[in-house]
FIDODREN-981530 format. One record per residue (C-alpha): residue number from 1; residue in three letters; x, y, z. Coordinates in steps of 0.5 Angstrom, whole numbers, plus 500, padded with zeros to 3 digits. Layout:
<pts>
PT | NUM | ALA | X | Y | Z .
...
</pts>
This chain:
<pts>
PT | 1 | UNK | 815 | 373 | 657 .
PT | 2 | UNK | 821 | 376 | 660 .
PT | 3 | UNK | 824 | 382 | 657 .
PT | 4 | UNK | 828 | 381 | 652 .
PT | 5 | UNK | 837 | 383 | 652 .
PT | 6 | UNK | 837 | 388 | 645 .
PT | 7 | UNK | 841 | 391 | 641 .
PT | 8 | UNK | 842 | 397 | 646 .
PT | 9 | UNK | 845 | 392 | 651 .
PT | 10 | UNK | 851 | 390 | 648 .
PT | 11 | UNK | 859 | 393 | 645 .
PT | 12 | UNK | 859 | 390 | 637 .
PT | 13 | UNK | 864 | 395 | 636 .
PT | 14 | UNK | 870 | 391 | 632 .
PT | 15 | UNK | 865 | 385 | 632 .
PT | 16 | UNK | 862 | 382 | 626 .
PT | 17 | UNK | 855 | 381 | 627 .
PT | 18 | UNK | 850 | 376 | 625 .
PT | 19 | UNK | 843 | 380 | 624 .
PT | 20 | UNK | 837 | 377 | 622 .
PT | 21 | UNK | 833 | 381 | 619 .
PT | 22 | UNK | 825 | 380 | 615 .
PT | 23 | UNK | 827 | 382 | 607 .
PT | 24 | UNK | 821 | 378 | 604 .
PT | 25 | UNK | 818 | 383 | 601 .
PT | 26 | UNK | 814 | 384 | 594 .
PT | 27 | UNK | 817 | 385 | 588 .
PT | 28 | UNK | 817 | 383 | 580 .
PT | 29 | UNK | 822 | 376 | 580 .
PT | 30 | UNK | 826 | 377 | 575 .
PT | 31 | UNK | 827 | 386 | 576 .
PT | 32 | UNK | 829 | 390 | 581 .
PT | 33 | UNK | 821 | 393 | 582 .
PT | 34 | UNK | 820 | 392 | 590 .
PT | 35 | UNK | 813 | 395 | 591 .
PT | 36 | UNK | 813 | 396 | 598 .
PT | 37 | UNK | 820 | 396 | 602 .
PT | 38 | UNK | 818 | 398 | 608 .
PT | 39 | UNK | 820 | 392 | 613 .
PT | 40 | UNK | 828 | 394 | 609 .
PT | 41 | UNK | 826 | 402 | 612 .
PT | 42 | UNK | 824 | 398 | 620 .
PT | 43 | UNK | 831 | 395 | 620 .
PT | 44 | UNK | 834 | 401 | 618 .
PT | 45 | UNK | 836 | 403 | 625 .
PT | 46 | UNK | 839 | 397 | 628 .
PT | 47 | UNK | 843 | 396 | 621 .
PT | 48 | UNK | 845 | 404 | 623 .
PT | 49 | UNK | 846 | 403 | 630 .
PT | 50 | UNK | 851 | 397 | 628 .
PT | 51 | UNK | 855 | 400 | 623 .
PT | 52 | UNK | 855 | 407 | 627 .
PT | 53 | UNK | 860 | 403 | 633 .
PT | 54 | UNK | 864 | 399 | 627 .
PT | 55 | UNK | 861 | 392 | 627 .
PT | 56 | UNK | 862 | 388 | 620 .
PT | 57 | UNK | 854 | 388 | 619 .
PT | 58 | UNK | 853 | 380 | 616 .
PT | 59 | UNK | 844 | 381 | 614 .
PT | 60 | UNK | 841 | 374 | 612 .
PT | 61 | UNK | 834 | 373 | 610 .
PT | 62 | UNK | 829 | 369 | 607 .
PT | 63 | UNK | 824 | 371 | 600 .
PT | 64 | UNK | 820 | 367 | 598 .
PT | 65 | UNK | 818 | 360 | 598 .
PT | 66 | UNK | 825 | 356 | 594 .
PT | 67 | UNK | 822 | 350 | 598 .
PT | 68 | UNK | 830 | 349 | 599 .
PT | 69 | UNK | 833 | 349 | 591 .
PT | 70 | UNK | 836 | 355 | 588 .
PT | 71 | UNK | 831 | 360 | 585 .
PT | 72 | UNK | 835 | 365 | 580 .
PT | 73 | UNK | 829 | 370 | 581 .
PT | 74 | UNK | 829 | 369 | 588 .
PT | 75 | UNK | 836 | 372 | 590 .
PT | 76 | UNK | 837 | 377 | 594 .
PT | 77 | UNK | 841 | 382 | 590 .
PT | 78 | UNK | 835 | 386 | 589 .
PT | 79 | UNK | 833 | 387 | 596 .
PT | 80 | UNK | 840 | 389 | 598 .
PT | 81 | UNK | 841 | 393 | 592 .
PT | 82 | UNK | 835 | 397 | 596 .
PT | 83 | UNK | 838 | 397 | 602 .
PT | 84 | UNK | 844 | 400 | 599 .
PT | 85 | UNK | 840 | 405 | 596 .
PT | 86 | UNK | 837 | 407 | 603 .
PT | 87 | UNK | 843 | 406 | 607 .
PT | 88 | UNK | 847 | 411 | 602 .
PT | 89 | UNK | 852 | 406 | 602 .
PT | 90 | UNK | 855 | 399 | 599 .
PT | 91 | UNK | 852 | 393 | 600 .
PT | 92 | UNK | 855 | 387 | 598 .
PT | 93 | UNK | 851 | 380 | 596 .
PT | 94 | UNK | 855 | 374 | 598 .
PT | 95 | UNK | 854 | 367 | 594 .
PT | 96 | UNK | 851 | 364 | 599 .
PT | 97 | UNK | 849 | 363 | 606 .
PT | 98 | UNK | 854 | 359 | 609 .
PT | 99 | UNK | 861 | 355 | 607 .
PT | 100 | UNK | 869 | 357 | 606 .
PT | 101 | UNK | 867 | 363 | 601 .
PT | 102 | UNK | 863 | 366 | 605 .
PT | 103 | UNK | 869 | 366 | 612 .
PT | 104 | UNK | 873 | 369 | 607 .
PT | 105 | UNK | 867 | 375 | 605 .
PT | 106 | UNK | 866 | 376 | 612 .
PT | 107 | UNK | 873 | 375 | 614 .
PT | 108 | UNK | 876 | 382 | 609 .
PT | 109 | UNK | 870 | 387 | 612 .
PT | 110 | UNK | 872 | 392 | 615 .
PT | 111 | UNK | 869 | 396 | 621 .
PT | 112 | UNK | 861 | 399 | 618 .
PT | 113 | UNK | 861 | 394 | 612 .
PT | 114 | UNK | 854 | 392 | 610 .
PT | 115 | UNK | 854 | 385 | 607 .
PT | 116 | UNK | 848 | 380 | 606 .
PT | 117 | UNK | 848 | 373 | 604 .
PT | 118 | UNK | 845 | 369 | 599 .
PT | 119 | UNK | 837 | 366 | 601 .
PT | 120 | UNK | 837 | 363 | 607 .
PT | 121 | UNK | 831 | 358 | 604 .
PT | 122 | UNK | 836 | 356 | 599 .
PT | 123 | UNK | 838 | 351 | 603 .
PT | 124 | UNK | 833 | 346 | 606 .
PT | 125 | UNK | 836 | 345 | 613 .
PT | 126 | UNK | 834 | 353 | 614 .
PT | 127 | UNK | 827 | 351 | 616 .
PT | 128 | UNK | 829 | 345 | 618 .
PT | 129 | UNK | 833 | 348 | 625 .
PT | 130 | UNK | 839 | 343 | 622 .
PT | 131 | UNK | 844 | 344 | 627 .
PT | 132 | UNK | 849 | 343 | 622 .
PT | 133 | UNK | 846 | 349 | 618 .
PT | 134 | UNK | 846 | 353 | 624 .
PT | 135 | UNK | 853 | 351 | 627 .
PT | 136 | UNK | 855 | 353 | 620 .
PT | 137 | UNK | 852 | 360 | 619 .
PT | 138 | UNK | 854 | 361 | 627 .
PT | 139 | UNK | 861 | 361 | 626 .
PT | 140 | UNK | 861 | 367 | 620 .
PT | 141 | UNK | 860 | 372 | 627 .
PT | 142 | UNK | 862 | 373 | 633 .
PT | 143 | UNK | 854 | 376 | 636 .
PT | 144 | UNK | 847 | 375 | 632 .
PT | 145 | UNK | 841 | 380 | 632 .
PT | 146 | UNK | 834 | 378 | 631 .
PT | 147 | UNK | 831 | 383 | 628 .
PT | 148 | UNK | 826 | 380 | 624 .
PT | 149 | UNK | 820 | 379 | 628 .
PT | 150 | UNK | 816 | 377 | 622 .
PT | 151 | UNK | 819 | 370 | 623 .
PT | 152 | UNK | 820 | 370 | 630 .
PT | 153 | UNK | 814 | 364 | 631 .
PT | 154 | UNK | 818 | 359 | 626 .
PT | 155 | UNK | 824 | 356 | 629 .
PT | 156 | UNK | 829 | 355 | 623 .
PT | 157 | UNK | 836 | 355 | 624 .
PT | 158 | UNK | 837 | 363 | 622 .
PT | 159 | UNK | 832 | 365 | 629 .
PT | 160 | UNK | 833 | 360 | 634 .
PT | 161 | UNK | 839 | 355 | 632 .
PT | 162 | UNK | 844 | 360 | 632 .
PT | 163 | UNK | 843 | 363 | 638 .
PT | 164 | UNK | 846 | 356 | 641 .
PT | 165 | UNK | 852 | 358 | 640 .
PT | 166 | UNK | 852 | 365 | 639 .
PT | 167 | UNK | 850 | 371 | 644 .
PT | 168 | UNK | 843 | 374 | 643 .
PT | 169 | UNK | 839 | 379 | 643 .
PT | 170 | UNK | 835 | 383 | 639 .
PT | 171 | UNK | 835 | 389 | 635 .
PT | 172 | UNK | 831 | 395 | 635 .
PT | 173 | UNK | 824 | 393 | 631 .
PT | 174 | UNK | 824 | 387 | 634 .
PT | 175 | UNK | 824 | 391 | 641 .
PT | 176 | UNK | 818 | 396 | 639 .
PT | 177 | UNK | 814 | 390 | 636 .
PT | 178 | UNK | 814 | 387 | 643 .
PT | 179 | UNK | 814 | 392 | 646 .
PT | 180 | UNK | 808 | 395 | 643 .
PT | 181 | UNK | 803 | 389 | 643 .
PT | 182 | UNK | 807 | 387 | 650 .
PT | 183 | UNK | 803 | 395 | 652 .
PT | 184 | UNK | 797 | 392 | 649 .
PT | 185 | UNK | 796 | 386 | 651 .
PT | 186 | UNK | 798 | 388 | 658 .
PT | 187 | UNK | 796 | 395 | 660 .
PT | 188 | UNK | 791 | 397 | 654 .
PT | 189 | UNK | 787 | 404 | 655 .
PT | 190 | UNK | 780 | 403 | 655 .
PT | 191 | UNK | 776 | 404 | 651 .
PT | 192 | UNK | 778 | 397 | 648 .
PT | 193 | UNK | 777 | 395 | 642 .
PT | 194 | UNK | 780 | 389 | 638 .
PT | 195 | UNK | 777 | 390 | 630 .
PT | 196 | UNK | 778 | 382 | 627 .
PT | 197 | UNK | 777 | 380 | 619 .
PT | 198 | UNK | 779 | 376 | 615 .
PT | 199 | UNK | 776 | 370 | 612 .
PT | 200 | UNK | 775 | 364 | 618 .
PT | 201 | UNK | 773 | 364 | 625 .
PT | 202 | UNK | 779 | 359 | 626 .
PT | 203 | UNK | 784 | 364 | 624 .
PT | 204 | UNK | 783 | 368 | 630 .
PT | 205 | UNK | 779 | 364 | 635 .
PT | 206 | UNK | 785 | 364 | 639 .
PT | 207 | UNK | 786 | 371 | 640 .
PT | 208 | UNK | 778 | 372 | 642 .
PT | 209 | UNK | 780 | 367 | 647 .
PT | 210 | UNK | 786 | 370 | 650 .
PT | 211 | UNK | 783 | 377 | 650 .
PT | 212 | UNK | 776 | 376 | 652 .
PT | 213 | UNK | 777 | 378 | 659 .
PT | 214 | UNK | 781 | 384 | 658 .
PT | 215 | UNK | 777 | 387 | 651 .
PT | 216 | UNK | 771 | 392 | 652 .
PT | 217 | UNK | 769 | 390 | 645 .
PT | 218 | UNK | 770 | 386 | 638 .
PT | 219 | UNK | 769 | 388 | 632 .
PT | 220 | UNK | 768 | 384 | 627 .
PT | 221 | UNK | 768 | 383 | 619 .
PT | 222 | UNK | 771 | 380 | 613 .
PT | 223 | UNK | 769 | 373 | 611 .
PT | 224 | UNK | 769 | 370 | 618 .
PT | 225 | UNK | 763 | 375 | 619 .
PT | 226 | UNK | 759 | 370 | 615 .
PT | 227 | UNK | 760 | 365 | 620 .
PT | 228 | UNK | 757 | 370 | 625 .
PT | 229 | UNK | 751 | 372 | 621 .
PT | 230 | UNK | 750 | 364 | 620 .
PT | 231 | UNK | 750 | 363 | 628 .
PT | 232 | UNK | 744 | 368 | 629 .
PT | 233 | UNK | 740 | 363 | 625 .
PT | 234 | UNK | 741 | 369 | 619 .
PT | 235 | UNK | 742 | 365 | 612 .
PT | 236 | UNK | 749 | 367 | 608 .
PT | 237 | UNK | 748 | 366 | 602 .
PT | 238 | UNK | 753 | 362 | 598 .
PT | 239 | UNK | 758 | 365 | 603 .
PT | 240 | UNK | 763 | 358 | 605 .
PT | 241 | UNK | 761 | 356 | 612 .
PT | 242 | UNK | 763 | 350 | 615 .
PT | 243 | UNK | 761 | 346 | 621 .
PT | 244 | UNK | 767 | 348 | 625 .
PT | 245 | UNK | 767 | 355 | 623 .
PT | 246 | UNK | 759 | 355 | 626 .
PT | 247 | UNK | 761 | 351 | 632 .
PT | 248 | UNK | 767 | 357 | 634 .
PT | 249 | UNK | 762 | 362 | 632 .
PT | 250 | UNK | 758 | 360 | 637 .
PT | 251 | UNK | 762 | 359 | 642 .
PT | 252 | UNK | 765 | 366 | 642 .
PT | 253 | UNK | 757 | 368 | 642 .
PT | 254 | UNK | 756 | 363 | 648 .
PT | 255 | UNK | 763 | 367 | 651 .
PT | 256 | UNK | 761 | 373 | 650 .
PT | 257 | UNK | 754 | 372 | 653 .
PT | 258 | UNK | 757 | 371 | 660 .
PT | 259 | UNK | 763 | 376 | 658 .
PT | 260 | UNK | 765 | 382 | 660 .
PT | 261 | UNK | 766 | 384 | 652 .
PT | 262 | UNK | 761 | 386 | 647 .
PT | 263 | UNK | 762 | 382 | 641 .
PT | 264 | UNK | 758 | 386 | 635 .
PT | 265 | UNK | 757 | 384 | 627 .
PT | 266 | UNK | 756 | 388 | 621 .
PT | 267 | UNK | 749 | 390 | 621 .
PT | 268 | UNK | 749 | 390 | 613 .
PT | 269 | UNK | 754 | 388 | 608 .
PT | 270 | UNK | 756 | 389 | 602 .
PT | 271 | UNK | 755 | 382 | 597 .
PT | 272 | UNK | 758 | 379 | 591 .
PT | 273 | UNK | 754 | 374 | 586 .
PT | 274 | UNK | 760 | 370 | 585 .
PT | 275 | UNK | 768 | 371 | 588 .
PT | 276 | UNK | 771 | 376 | 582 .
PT | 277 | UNK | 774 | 383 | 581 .
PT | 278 | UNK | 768 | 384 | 576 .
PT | 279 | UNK | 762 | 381 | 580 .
PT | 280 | UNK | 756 | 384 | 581 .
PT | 281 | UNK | 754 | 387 | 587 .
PT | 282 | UNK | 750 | 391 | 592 .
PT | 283 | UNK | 748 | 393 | 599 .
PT | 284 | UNK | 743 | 388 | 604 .
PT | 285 | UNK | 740 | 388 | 611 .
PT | 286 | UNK | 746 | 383 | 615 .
PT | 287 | UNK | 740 | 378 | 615 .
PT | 288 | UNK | 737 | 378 | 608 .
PT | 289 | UNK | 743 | 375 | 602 .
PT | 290 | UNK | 741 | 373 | 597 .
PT | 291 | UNK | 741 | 366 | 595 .
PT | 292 | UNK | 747 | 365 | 591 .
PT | 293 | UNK | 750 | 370 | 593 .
PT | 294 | UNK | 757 | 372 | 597 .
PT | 295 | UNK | 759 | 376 | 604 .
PT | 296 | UNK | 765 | 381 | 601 .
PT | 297 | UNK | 765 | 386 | 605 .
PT | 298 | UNK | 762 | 390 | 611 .
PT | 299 | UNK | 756 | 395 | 609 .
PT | 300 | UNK | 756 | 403 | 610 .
PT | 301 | UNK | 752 | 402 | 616 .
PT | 302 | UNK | 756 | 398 | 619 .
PT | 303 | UNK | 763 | 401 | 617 .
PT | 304 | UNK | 760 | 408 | 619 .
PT | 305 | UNK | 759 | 404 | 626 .
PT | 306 | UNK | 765 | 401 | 626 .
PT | 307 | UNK | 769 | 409 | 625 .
PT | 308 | UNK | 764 | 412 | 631 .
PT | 309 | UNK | 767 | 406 | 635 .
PT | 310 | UNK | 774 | 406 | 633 .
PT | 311 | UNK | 775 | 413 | 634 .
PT | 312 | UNK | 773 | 414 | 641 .
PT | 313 | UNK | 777 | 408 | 643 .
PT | 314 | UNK | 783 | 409 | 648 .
PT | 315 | UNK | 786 | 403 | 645 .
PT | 316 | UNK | 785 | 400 | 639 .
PT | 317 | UNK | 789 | 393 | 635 .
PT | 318 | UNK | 786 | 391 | 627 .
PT | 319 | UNK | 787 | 384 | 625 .
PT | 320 | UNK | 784 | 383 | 618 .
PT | 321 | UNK | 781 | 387 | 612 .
PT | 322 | UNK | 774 | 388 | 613 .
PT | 323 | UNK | 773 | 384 | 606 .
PT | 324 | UNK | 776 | 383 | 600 .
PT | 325 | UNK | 780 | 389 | 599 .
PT | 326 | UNK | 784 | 388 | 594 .
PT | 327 | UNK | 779 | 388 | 588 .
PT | 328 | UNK | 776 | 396 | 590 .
PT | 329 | UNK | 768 | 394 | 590 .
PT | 330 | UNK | 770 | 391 | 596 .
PT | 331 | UNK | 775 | 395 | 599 .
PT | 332 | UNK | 770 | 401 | 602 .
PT | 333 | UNK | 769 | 397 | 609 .
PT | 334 | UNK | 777 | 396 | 609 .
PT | 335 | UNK | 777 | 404 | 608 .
PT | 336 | UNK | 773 | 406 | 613 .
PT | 337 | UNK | 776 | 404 | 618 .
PT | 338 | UNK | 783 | 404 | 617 .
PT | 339 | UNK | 782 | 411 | 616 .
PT | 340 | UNK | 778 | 411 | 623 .
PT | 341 | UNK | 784 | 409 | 626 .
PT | 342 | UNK | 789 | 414 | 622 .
PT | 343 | UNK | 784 | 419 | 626 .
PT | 344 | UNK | 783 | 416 | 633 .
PT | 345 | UNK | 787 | 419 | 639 .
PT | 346 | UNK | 788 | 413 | 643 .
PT | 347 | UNK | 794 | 407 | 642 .
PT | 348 | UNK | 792 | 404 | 635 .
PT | 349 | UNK | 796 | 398 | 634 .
PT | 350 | UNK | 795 | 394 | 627 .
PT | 351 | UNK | 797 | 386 | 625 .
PT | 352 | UNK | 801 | 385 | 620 .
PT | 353 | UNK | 800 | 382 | 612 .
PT | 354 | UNK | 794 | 384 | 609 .
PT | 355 | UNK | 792 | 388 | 615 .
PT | 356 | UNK | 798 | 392 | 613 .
PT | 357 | UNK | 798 | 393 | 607 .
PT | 358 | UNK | 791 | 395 | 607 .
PT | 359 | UNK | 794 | 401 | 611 .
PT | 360 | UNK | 800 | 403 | 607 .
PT | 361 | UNK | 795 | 402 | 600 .
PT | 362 | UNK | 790 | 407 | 603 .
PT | 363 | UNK | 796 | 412 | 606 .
PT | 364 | UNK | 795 | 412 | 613 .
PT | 365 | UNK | 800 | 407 | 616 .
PT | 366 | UNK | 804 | 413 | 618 .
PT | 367 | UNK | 797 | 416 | 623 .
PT | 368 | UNK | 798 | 409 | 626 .
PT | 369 | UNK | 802 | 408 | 633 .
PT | 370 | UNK | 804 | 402 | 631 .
PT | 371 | UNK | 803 | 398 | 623 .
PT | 372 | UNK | 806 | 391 | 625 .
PT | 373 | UNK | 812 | 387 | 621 .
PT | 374 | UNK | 810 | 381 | 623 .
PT | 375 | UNK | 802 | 377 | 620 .
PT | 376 | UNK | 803 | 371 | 622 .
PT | 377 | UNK | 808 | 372 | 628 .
PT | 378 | UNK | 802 | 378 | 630 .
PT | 379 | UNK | 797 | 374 | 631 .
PT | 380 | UNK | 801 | 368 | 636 .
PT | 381 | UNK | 803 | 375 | 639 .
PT | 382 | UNK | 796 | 376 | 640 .
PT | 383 | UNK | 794 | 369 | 642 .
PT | 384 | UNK | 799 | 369 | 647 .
PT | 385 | UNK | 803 | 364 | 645 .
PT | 386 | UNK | 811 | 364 | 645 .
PT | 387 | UNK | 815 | 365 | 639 .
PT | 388 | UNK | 821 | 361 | 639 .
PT | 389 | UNK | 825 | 366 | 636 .
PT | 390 | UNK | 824 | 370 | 642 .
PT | 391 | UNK | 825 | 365 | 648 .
PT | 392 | UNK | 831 | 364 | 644 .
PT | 393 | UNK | 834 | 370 | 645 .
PT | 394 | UNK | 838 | 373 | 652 .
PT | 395 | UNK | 833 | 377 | 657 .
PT | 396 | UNK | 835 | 382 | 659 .
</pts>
């Protein structure tokens, strides 16, 4: 992918700038509670930056799935309440996204004004790249920054519509998001080591592919660990494997087996008697679960082994917790490497999602080289697909 025109690159001083940016954060409808407002703090310098040459800053966002209705505990007004907060500075929310009222709102701000429109997904013709939608929110500005690379592998009319008729270009987290798994992808220091979880084979499946002649080594763990497992003839269990998890198992063996990389699996694991916060559970060899019962988590062997790995890595990218990690009898294998990678020395790179907020809950993100902002967008990144909302913006 072409290097991209960014923020850096253009004169908005005096312009009104259109910056998408990727507030769909946790919070409690209907209070102002935000539990995690780091993708408002990664925005923070191309929002200072523009203010900094005198643009009027116009910020548009989705939150949530209002699935094109208006959602009164959807609206925005908290998130930039929490903007302002940070900024130290007023951040005015307008009505809506689009329309004669908000012409007016953007056209009476002054030079280092922060304004924010209403919910995007208020309106169906955002996800569905209308070209009317677009054209409409286009001519609120005179430039438009992407920096929400979280949304950067839709094609909505807010991340690849605008950019028909305005000049693009992308902000400064969306460079470093491109430029760090750009790094990995292309230049990585070996040892490397990609650690996968999550719950299917499927899911990730593209980026073993894609990776597998680069990569010294997979480690892998969540869910899709049982698939793995059920692979080399071991019995899972009531662990949920169907046939196309257990044929993309096998063919990722298969590859490794003729392959330059090792793909390991857990050598023990921690299982659950059914899928709850208060199951009962304990530690089994990887080839002994019992019947009736569920993979939940990688064992302490196998995290302990994991950790060793991790940490003499020279690149290292993580994508998906290692278990059910939210509920704490399974969250000892998610721990363990998180805290492996908060200690090596080398380039650590980790997905976003729930691979993200494992990290920030365990209070490492900070020891990371780089904690994505992007979960789906990440992992096409990783699968070496194009994000359309990335093509769409100017090289450089």
């Amino acid at each position: 992918m072409a290097r991209k025109k960014t923020v850096r690159d253009i004169d908005a001083s005096g312009k009104a700038v259109l910056v998408r940016v990727d507030y769909n954060v946790p919070y409690h409808p209907g209070t102002t509670d935000i539990s995690d407002d780091s993708r408002i703090r990664a925005s923070l310098d191309t929002i200072k930056l523009l203010t900094s040459q005198g643009a009027r800053v116009v910020l548009c966002t989705h939150l949530g799935r209002p699935r094109g209705q208006v959602v009164d505990d959807l609206r925005v007004a908290p998130v930039a309440d929490r903007l302002a907060e940070l900024l130290s500075q007023t951040v005015r929310t307008l009505p809506d996204s689009t329309g004669l009222e908000a012409v007016k709102d953007v056209s009476a701000m002054k030079p280092g004004d922060v304004a924010m429109l209403e919910n995007l997904r208020f309106h169906p013709e955002e996800e569905s790249n209308d070209p009317a939608f677009a054209r409409r929110l286009a001519s609120l500005v005179d430039v438009y920054v992407d920096d929400a690379f979280g949304t950067a592998h839709r094609a909505h009319a807010s991340t690849e519509g605008v950019t028909h008729h305005l000049p693009s270009v992308a902000g400064l987290l969306m460079d470093r998001e491109l430029e760090m798994l750009g790094q990995a992808l292309q230049e990585p220091a070996h040892p490397f080591l990609v650690v996968l979880g999550g719950a299917k084979v499927s899911d990730k499946i593209g980026v073993i592919e894609h990776l597998a002649d680069r990569v010294d080594e997979f480690l892998i763990g969540g869910g899709m660990a049982a698939a793995f497992l059920a692979a080399q003839g071991h019995d899972v269990g009531a662990s949920p494997v169907d046939d196309d998890e257990l044929g993309h198992a096998r063919n990722v063996q298969a590859l490794a087996a003729g392959g330059s990389f090792e793909m390991i699996t857990p050598s023990d694991i921690v299982v659950g008697d059914r899928f709850d916060s208060e199951a009962a559970h304990d530690v089994v060899d990887a080839s002994d679960v019992p019947g009736g019962w569920l993979v939940m988590d990688i064992g302490p062997d196998t995290a302990k082994h994991y950790a060793q790995r991790i940490r003499d890595a020279g690149t290292v990218v993580w994508n998906g917790p290692m278990g059910v990690s939210e509920w704490k009898a399974f969250a000892s294998g998610t721990n363990t490497v998180g805290r492996a990678l908060a200690d090596c020395r080398g380039t650590t790179i980790l997905g976003g999602g729930s691979t993200a907020e494992a990290a920030y809950k365990l209070g490492v993100a900070d020891r990371m080289t780089h904690v994505s902002t992007g979960g789906g967008a990440s992992l096409e990144f990783l699968e070496g697909k194009d994000l359309p909302g990335v093509l769409a913006l100017l090289d450089a």
